[in-house]
Phi, psi and omega in degrees: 000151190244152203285352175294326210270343140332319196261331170324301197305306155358252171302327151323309211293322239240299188325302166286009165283311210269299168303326164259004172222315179311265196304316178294354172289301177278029153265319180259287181310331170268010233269158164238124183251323190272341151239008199063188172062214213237135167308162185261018166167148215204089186322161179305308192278004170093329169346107180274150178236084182275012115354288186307151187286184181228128177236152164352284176293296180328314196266337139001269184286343144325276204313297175306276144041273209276355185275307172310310183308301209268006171278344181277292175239009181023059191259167205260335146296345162303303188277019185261333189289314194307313158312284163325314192282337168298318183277025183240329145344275200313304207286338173244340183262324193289142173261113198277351156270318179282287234115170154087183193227120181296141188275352145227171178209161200278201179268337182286318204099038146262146198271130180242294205257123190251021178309126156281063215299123172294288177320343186255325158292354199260295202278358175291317193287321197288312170295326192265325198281330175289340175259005169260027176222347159273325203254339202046042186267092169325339160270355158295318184293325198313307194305310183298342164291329219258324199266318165238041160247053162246294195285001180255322206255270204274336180258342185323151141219105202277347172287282151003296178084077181170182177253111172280172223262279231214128170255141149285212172301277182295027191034079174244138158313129175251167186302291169257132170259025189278165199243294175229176188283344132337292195277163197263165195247061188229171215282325180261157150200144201310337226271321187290010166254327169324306206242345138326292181299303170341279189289346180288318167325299188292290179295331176272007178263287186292353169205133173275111192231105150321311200276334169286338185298303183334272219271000178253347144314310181274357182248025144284316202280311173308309165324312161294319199244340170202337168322280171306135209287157180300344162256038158098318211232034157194141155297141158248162184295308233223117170221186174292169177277346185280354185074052162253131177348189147181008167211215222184318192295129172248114164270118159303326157283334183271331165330282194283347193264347171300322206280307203270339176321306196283344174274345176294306193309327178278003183274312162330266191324336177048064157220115184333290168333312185278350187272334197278325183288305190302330189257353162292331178280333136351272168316314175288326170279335176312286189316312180286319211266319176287344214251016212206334209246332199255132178293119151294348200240293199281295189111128175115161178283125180293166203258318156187183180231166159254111176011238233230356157288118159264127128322079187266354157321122170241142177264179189282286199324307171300327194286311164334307190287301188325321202266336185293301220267329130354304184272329151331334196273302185304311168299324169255295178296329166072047167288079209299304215297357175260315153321307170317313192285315163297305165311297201292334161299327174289293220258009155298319226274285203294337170314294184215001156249007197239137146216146195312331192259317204215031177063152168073200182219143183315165180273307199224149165233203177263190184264003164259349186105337169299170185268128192264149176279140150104031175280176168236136147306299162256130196187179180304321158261023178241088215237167157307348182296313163342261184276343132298343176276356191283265213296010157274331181267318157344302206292332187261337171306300161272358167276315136006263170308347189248353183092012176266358180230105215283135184335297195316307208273018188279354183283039216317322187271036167064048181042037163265000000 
């Protein structure tokens, strides 16, 4: 088969993923018809817990989710979900006395953690500002601005050059700033700048602002001068405000989903130099990640290594990021081993991860693919973003490469 016809088959298969399995689950099976927004958990086995708290990030990446689909695919139920799911945003996580977006809330939408997660203000500008470029709804836009001169005013650190981690309510610094108990309790960390330029991206496709063109430059230029580690070929997690290192663990997934988010962000920016810089580093996390992240024998991505521990679990969310940052790969080098590397990632995915029987794709399997115990369909992080946006940047992607598409627009999902 020739990678045309390959990449065609791609993208049907991805297409029919996202319209016959993805989204209807979370339009119908996550829907909370009784407080809105989407239940807050949801056993492997479908066991709904309407109980369960509502966090942040889940309804967040909801949000973005049903904006991109229908910015996409312009059915007319994306955009009533899409709709629906912002005012159900606004009206319960923005806080209407400090600003900013609170990180968990009861099952009613009363706020129990009012922390002001810097990482969690990033992805409310990425949803709202993706549902104001679907939709033009204007109070989306209004919002995601109000979110990121909060986050220029309280997280900037300008002696320094970076982002601080954690806020309380009344945006004071806090003592621990960690996102979960997984994280080191250090001041920088790759991931909440990682998804800052993601939404800074995003919001800079939709309103021209100097001080966003400014700072989402600069937080290319962090990536450059220190997120990526010095030889190239992994992110570090965790540093000091001085940007001194502090961990050792290569996650392979934030490795490809980092190669391709920078090159849209310097594609943004539309300055040669800078672009020229981002994909050379781009191509050295691709290349390490192809040559080191991806299983040969089975197909799909290991999950990290620890210093001389490899993790050969696979979760859902990298193998998502794998097949986007694979065809990214592809696209700037015309490198088939990056085709490759993606289709055999897809069909580890259709293989054993998606499932058939009860919607969506598993959190985690083993490295041959049998199913591991205590995954959730729905939780604070186990949300649609992932693997809808990988079949929406497929779908563009590969309309892109075959020349049905102008390069810019291969990012369906808005150059995050």
């Amino acid at each position: 088969m020739t990678t045309d016809l390959a990449l065609r088959d791609l993208k049907a298969e991805m297409h029919a993923e996202l319209t016959r399995n993805i989204l209807p689950f979370w339009m119908n099976v996550a829907r909370d018809r009784r407080h809105g927004g989407v239940v807050g958990l949801i056993d492997e086995d479908g066991t709904p817990h309407p109980d369960a708290p509502k966090g942040v990030i889940l309804h967040a990446r909801v949000l973005w989710t049903f904006s991109a689909a229908y910015r996409r695919l312009g059915e007319e139920s994306l955009r009533r979900a899409a709709d629906a799911s912002a005012l159900h945003f606004v009206a319960n996580f923005v806080d209407p006395t400090f600003g900013g977006v609170f990180w968990m809330l009861d099952a009613r939408g009363r706020p129990m953690d009012e922390r002001k997660h810097v990482y969690a203000q990033a992805f409310a500008i990425y949803a709202l500002a993706e549902h104001f470029r679907a939709t033009g709804n204007p109070h989306s836009l209004d919002a995601a601005i109000a979110l990121f001169r909060l986050v220029e005013s309280h997280a900037f650190d300008a002696s320094h050059i970076g982002y601080e981690e954690c806020f309380s309510r009344p945006w004071t610094l806090l003592d621990d700033v960690r996102l979960s108990e997984r994280d080191l309790n250090e001041r920088r960390s790759m991931n909440t700048h990682l998804h800052l330029l993601e939404a800074y991206t995003t919001l800079h496709e939709v309103w021209a602002d100097a001080r966003l063109t400014e700072q989402l430059r600069t937080l290319v230029e962090l990536f450059l001068d220190h997120i990526i580690a010095r030889d190239g070929d992994h992110v570090v997690g965790f540093f000091t405000e001085r940007w001194e290192p502090r961990s050792a663990k290569n996650s392979f997934g934030h490795d490809i989903e980092t190669s391709w988010l920078l090159l849209e962000a310097a594609h943004a920016l539309g300055d040669a130099a800078l672009t020229e810089r981002v994909r050379a580093a781009a191509m050295c996390l691709g290349e390490a990640v192809l040559e080191r992240g991806l299983d040969t024998e089975h197909g799909g991505l290991f999950n990290e290594r620890d210093g001389a521990v490899l993790d050969t679990d696979k979760e859902w969310w990298p193998q998502a990021e794998a097949i986007v940052g694979f065809l990214a790969a592809y696209r700037e080098s015309s490198d088939e081993r990056y085709v490759d590397a993606a289709l055999s990632t897809w069909r580890f995915v259709e293989r054993h991860i998606v499932d058939r029987r009860n919607g969506e794709w598993l959190r985690r399997v083993s490295r041959s693919g049998d199913r591991t115990r205590g995954g959730e369909k729905i939780g604070p992080w186990k949300c649609p973003y992932h693997d809808g946006r990988a079949c929406l940047e497929v779908m563009g992607r590969v309309d892109a490469l075959l020349g049905r598409a102008p390069s810019r627009a291969a990012a369906t999902s808005s150059h995050t």
